[in-house]
KEKE-3310 file (N, C-alpha, C; in steps of 0.2 Angstrom, whole numbers, plus 5000, padded with zeros to 4 digits):
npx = (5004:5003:5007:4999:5004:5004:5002:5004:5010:5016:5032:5036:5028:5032:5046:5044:5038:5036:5050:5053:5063:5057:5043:5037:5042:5029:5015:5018:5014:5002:4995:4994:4989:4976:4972:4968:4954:4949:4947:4940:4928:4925:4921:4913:4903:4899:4896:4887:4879:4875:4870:4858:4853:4855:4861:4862:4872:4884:4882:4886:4877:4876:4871:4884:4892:4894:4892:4891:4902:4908:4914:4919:4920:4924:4933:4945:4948:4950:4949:4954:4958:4948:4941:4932:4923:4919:4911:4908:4900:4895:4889:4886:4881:4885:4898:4912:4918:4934:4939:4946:4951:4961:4968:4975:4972:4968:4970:4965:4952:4950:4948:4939:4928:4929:4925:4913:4908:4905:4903:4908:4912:4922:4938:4949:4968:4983:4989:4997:4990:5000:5009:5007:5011:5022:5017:5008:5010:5014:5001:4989:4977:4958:4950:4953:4947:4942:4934:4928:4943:4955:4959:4959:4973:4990:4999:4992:4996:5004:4998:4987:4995:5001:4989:4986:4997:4997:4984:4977:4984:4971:4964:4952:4953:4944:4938:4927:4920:4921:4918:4931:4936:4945:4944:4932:4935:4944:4955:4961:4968:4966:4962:4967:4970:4961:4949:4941:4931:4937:4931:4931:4939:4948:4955:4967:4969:4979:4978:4991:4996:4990:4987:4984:4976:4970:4976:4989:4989:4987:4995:4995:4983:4966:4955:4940:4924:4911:4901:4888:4881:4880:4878:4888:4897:4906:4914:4926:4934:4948:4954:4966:4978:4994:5008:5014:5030:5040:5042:5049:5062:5056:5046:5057:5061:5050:5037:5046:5046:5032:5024:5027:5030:5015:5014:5020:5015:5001:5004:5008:4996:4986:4988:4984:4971:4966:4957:4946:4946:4947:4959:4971:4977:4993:5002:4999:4998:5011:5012:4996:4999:5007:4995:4988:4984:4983:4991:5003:5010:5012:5021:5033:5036:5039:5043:5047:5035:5026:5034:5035:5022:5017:5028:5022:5010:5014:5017:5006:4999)
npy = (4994:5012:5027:5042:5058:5074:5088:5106:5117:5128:5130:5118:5108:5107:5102:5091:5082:5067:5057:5043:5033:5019:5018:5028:5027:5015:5022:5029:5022:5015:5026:5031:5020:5025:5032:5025:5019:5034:5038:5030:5031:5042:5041:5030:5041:5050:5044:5036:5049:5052:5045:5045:5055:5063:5079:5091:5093:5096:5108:5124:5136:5135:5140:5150:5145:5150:5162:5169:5172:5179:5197:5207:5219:5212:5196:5184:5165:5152:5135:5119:5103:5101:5090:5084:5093:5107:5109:5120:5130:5145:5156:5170:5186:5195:5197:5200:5186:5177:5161:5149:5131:5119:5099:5085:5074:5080:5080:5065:5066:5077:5069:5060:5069:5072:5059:5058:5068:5081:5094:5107:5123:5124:5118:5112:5111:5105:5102:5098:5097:5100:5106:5118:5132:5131:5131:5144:5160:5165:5176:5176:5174:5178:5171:5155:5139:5120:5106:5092:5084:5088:5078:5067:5072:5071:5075:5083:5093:5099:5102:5111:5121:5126:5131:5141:5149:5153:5162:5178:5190:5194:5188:5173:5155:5142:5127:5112:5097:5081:5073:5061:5051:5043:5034:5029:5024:5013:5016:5015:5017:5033:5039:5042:5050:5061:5073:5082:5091:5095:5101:5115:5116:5114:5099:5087:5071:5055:5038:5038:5051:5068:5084:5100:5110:5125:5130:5129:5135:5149:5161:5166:5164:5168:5156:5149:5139:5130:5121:5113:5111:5098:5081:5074:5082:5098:5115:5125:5140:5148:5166:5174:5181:5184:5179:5165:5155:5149:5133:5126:5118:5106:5104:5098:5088:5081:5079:5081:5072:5070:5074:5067:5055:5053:5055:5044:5032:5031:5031:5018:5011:5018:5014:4998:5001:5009:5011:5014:5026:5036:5040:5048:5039:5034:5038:5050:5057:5065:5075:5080:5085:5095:5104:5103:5112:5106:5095:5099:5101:5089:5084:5094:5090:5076:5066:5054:5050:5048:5042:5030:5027:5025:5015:5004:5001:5002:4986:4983:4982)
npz = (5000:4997:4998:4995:4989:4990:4984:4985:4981:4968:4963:4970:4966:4953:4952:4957:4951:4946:4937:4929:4923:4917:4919:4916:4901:4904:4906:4894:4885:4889:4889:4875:4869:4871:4862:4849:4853:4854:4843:4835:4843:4842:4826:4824:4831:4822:4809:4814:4820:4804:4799:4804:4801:4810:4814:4819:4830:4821:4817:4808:4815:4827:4844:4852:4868:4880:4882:4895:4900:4892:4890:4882:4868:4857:4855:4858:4856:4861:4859:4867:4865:4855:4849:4833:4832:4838:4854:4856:4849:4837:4836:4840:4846:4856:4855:4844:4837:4838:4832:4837:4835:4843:4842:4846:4837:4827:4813:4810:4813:4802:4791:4794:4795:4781:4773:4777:4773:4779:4784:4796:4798:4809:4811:4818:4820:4823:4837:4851:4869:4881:4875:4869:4869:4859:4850:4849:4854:4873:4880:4872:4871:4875:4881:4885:4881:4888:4887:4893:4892:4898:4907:4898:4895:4893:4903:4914:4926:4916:4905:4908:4913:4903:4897:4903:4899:4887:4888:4890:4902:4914:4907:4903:4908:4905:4912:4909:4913:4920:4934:4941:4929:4927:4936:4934:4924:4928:4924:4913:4894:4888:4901:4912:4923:4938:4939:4951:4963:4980:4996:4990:4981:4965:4962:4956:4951:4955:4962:4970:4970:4973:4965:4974:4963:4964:4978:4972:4960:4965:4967:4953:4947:4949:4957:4951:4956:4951:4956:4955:4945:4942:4949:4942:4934:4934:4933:4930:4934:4928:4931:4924:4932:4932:4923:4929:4931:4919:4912:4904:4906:4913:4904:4894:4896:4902:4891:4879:4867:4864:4856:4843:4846:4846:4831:4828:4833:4826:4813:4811:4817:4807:4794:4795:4792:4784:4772:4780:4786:4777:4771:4757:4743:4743:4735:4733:4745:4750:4743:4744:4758:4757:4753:4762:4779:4791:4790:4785:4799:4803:4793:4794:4805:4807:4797:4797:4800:4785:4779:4785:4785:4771:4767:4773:4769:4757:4756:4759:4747)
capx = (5000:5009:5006:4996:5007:5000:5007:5000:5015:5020:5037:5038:5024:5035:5052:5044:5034:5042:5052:5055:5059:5053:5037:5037:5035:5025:5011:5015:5012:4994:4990:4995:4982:4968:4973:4963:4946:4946:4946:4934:4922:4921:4921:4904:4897:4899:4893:4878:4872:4873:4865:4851:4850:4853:4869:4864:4879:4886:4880:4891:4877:4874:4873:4890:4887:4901:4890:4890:4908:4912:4913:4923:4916:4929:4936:4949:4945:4953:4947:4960:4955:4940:4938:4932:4918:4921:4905:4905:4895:4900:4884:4885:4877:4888:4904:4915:4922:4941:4938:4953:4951:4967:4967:4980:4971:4964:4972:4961:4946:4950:4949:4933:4924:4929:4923:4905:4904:4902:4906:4907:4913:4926:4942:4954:4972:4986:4992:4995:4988:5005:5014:5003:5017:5027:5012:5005:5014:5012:4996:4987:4969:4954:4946:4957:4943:4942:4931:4933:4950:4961:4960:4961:4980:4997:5001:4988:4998:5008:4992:4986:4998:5002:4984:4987:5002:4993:4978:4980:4983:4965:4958:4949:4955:4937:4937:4919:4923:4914:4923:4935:4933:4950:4942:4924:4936:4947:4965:4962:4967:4968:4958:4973:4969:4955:4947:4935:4930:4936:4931:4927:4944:4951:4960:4970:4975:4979:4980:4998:4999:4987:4990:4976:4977:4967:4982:4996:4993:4981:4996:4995:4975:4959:4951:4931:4921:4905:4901:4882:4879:4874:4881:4893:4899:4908:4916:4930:4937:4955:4956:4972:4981:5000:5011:5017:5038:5040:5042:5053:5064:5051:5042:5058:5062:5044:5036:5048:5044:5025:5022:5032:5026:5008:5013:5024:5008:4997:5006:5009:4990:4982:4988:4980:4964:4968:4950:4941:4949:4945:4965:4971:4982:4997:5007:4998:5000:5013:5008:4991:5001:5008:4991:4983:4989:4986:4993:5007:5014:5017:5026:5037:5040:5039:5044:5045:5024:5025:5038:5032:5015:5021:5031:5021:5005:5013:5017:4997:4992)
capy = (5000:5018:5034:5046:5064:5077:5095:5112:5122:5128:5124:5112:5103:5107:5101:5085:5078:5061:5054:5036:5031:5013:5019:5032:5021:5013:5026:5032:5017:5015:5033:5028:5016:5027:5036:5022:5020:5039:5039:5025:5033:5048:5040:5029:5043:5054:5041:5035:5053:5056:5037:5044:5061:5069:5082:5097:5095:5098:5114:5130:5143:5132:5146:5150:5142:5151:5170:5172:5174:5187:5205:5211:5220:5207:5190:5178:5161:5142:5129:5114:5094:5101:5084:5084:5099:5111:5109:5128:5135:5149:5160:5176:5192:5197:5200:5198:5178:5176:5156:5143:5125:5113:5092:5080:5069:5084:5076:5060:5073:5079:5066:5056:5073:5073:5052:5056:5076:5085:5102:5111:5126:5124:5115:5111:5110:5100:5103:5094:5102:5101:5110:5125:5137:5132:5136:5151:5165:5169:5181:5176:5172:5181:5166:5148:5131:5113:5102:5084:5083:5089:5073:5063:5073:5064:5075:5090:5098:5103:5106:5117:5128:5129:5136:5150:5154:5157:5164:5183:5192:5195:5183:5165:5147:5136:5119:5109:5089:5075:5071:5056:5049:5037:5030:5027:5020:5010:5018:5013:5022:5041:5040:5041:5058:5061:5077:5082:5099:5094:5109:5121:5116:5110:5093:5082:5067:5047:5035:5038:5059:5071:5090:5106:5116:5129:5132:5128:5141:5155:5167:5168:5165:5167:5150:5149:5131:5130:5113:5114:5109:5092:5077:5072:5089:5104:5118:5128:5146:5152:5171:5176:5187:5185:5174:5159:5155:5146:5127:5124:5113:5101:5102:5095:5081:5076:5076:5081:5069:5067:5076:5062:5047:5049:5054:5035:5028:5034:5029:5013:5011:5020:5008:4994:5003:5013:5012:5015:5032:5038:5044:5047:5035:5037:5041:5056:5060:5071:5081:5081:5087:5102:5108:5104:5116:5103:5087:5102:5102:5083:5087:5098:5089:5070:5062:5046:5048:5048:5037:5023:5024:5024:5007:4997:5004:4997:4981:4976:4983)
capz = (5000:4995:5003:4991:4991:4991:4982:4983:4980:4962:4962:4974:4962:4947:4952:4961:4948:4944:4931:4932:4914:4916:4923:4911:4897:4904:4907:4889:4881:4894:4887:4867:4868:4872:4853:4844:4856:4854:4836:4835:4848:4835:4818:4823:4832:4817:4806:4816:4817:4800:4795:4807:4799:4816:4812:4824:4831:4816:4811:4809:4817:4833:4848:4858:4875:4885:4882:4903:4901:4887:4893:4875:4862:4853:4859:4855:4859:4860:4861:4866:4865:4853:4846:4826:4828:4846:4856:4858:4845:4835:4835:4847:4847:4863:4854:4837:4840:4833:4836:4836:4840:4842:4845:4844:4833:4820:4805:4809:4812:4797:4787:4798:4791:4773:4771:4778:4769:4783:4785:4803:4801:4814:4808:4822:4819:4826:4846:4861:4874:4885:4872:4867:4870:4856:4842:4851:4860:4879:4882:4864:4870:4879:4884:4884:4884:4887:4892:4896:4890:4903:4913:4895:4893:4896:4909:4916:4927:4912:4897:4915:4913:4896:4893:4907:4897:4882:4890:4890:4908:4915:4902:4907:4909:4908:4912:4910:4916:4924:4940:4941:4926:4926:4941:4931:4916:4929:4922:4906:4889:4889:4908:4916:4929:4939:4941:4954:4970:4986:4998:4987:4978:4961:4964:4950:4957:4952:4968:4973:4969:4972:4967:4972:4958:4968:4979:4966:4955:4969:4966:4946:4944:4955:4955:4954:4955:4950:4956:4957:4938:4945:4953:4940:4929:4935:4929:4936:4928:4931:4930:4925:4937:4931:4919:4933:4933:4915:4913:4898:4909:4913:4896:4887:4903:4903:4885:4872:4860:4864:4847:4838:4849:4843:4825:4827:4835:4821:4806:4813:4817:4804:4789:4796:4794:4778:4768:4785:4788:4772:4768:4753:4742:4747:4730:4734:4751:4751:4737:4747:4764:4757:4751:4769:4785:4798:4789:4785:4804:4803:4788:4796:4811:4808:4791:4799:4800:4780:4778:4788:4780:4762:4765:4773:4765:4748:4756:4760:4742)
cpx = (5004:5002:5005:5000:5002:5004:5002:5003:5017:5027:5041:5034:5029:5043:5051:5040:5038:5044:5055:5057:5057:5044:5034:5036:5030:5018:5012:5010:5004:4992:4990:4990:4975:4966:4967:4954:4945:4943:4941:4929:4919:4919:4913:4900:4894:4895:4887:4872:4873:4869:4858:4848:4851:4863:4869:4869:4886:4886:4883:4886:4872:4874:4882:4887:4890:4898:4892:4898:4911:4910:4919:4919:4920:4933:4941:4949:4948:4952:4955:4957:4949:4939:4937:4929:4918:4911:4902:4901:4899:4896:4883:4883:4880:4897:4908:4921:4926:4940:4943:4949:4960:4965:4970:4979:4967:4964:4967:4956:4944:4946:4940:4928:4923:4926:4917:4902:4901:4908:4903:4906:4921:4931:4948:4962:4976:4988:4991:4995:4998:5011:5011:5007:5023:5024:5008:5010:5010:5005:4993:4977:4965:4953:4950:4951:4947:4938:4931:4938:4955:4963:4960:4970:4986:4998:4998:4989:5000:5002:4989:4988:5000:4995:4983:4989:5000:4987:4980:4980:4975:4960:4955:4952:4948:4937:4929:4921:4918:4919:4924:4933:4938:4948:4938:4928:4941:4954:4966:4964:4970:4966:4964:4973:4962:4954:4939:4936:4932:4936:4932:4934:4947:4957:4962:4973:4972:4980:4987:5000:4992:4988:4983:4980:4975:4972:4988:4998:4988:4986:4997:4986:4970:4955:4943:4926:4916:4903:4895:4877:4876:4879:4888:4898:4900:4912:4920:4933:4944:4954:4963:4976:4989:5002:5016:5025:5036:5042:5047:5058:5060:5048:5048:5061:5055:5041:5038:5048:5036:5023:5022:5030:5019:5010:5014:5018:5004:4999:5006:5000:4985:4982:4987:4974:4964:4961:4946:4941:4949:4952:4968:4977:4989:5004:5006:4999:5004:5013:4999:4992:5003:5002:4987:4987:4990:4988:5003:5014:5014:5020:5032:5041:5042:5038:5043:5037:5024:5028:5037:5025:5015:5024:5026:5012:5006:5016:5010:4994:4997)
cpy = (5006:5024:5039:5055:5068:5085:5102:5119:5124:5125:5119:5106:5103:5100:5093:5081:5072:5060:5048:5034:5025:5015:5024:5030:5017:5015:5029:5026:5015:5020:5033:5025:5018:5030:5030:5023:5027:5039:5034:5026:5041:5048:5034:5033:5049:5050:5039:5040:5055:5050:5040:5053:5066:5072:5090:5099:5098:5104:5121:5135:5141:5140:5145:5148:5147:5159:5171:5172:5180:5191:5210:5213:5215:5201:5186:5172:5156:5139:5122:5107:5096:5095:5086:5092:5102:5109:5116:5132:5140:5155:5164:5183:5198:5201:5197:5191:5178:5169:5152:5139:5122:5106:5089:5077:5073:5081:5069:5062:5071:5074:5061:5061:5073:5064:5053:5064:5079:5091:5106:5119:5129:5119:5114:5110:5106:5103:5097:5101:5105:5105:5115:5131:5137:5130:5142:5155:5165:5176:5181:5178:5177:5176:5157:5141:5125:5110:5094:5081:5085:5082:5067:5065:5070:5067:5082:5092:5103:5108:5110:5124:5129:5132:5142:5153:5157:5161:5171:5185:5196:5191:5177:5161:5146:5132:5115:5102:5086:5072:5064:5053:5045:5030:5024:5021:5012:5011:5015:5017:5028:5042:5037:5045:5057:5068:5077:5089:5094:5100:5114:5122:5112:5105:5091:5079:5059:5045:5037:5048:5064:5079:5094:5109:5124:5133:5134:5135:5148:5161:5170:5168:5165:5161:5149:5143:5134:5121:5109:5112:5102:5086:5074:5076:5093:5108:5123:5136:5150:5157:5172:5182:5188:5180:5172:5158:5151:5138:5123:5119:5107:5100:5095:5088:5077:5074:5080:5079:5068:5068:5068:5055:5046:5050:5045:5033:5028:5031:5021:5011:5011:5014:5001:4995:5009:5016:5016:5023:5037:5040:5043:5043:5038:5039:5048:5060:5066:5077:5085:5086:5092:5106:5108:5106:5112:5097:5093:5102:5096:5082:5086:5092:5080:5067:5057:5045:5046:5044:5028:5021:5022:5015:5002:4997:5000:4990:4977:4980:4979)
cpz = (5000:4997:4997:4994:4987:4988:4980:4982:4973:4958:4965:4969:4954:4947:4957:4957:4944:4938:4933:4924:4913:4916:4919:4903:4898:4903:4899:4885:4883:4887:4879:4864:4866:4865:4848:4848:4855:4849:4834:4838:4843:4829:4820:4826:4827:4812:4808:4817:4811:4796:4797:4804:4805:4815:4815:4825:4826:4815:4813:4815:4825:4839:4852:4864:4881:4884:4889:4903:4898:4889:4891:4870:4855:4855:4856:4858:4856:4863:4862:4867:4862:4852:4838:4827:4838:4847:4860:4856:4843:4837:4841:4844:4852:4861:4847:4839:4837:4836:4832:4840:4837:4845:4843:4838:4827:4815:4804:4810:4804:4791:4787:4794:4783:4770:4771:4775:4772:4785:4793:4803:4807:4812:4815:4818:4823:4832:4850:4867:4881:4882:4866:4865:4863:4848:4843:4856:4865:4878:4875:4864:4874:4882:4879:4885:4884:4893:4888:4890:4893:4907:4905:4892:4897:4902:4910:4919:4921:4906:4902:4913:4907:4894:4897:4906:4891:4882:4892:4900:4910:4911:4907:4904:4909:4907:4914:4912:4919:4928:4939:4937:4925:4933:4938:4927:4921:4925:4915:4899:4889:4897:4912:4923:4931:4941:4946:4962:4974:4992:4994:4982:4970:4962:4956:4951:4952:4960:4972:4972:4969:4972:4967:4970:4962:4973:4973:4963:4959:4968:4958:4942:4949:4953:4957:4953:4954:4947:4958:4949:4937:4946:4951:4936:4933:4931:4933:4929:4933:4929:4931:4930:4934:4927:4924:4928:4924:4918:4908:4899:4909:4908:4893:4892:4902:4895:4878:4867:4861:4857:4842:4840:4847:4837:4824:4827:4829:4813:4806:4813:4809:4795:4789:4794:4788:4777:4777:4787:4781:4768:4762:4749:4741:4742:4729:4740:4752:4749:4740:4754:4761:4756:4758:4775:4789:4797:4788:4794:4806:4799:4787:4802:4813:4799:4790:4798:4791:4777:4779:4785:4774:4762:4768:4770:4757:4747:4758:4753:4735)
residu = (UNK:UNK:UNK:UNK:UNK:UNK:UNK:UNK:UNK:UNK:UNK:UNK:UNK:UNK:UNK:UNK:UNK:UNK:UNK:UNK:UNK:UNK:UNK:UNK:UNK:UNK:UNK:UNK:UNK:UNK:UNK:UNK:UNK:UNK:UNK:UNK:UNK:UNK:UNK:UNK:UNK:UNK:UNK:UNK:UNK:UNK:UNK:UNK:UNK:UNK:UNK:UNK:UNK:UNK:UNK:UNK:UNK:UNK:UNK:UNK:UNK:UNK:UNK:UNK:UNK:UNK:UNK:UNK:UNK:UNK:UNK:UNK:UNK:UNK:UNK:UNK:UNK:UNK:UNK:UNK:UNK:UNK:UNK:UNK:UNK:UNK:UNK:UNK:UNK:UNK:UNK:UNK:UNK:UNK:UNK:UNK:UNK:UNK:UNK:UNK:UNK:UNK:UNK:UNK:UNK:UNK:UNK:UNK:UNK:UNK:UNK:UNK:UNK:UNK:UNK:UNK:UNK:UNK:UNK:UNK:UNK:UNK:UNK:UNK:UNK:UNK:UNK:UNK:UNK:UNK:UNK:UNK:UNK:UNK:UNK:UNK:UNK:UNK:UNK:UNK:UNK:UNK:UNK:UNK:UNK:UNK:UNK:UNK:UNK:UNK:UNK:UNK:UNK:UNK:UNK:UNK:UNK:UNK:UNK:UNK:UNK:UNK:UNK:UNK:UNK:UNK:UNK:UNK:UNK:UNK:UNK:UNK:UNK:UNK:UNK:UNK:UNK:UNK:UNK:UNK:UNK:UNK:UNK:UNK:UNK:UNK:UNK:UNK:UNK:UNK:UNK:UNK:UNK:UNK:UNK:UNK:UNK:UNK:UNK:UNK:UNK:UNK:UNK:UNK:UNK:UNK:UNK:UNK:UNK:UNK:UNK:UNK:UNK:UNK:UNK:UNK:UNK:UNK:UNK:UNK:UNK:UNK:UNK:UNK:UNK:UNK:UNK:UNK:UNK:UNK:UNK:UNK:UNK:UNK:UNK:UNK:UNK:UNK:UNK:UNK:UNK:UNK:UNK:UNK:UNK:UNK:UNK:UNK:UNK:UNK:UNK:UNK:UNK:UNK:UNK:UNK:UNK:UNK:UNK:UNK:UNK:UNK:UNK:UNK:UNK:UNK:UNK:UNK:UNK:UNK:UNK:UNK:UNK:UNK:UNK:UNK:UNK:UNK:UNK:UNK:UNK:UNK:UNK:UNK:UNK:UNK:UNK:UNK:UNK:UNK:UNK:UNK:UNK:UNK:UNK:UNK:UNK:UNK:UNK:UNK:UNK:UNK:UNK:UNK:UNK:UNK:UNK:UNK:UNK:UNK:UNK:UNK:UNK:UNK:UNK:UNK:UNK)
# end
């Protein structure tokens, strides 16, 4: 039985967060996995609401949900872990939306949309939430979201503060969630973190570690729960007060290659399952990647994605 620690301090939390590298692979290779069930939980639920005619969610001029927040006569706004189509809406009345989404798995988004001929409107681009900082500058956003997807990132201290850093001073952090959900899933997959209020406080915690965030980071943002949405959903808003110490250290110790490990996973995966995913053949691929921006920054940053699809791709045809 292991003693759950407990950390409320920022850089006491930064400089104590483990690195084992056994234990470390191991927890990627957990979190690696959960890369396909996602993609598989969006690609029939796209296709079963559009078999059934139902494609609401779909639709470019859905309402913005997030109005009781704006108080700009102009906004800039990201979405992070949007999934294929952001579940925010675009259509407000309250102020002029500049709206970004990013999600690791966009390029398989993309692609999930272009098979079933569905147009959103909202086009996500490539990110990992843990390393935001290094496609957006410091102070970019008015308003930073995510909802349930913090507790499905490889390490959510870190995708935490990377959306603080890009979230303007005096702007918003909002996180919407359904408490302890690696509990629910049993630590399976991407449900690796559990979120959930204790005392009126933002926790993130796994069996063996638990950090308040509410403390953590009380001298860079005012932390406000609204934990009253019903027994299993809440929603927590960081206001920014100041740009917290950097982390650039621990970024390139912790997930410096995470980028590269799901392109690997991904190309390895995805031509098993070639026709399914709709992607094009692959004497076009590259030729196709320079014309598309978000197949563009795996390109750029990972050859091996394009390389290893290409060979063994024209070993099963």
């Amino acid at each position: 039985m292991f003693e759950t620690i407990i950390m409320e301090n920022y850089i006491d939390t930064l400089t104590n967060l483990a690195f084992d590298e056994d234990a470390y692979k191991r927890y990627l290779n957990n979190w690696l996995n959960g890369i396909k069930e996602e993609m598989y939980f969006w690609k029939n639920y796209i296709e079963t609401a559009c078999n059934a005619k139902n494609t609401e969610c779909f639709q470019n001029d859905r309402p913005f949900k997030l109005d009781q927040y704006i108080d700009l006569p102009e906004t800039s706004f990201l979405d992070v872990g949007s999934g294929p189509f952001s579940s925010c809406g675009l259509k407000t009345h309250k102020t002029k939306l500049h709206f970004s989404a990013v999600d690791p798995l966009a390029v398989i988004y993309k692609h999930i949309k272009i098979q079933n001929k569905i147009t959103t409107g909202i086009t996500p681009e490539f990110a990992v939430s843990e390393k935001l900082t290094d496609k957006y500058d410091i102070n970019t956003y008015d308003i930073v979201h995510m909802s349930n997807a913090l507790d499905h990132s490889f390490q959510p201290i870190i995708a935490l503060l990377e959306m603080l850093f890009v979230c303007k001073v005096g702007g918003k952090v909002i996180l919407s969630h359904f408490r302890n959900e690696a509990e629910n899933e049993s630590y399976t997959g991407f449900h690796q973190w559990n979120l959930c209020i204790e005392n009126s406080e933002f926790i993130i915690w796994r069996p063996d570690i638990k950090y308040n965030v509410s403390k953590m980071i009380s001298e860079y943002a005012d932390v406000f729960v609204e934990d009253n949405l019903s027994d299993l959903h809440f929603n927590v808003i960081l206001s920014k007060k100041s740009n917290p110490p950097q982390i650039l250290e621990l970024k390139r110790r912790l997930i410096f290659n995470l980028d590269e490990k799901i392109f690997e996973f991904l190309s390895n995966m995805i031509v098993n399952d070639i026709e399914n995913f709709g992607l094009p053949k692959i004497v076009k691929l590259k030729q196709f990647a320079r014309k598309t921006p978000i197949l563009n920054v795996i390109a750029r940053k990972s050859y091996k994605f394009f390389r290893n699809l290409s060979r063994r791709y024209n070993k099963n045809t």
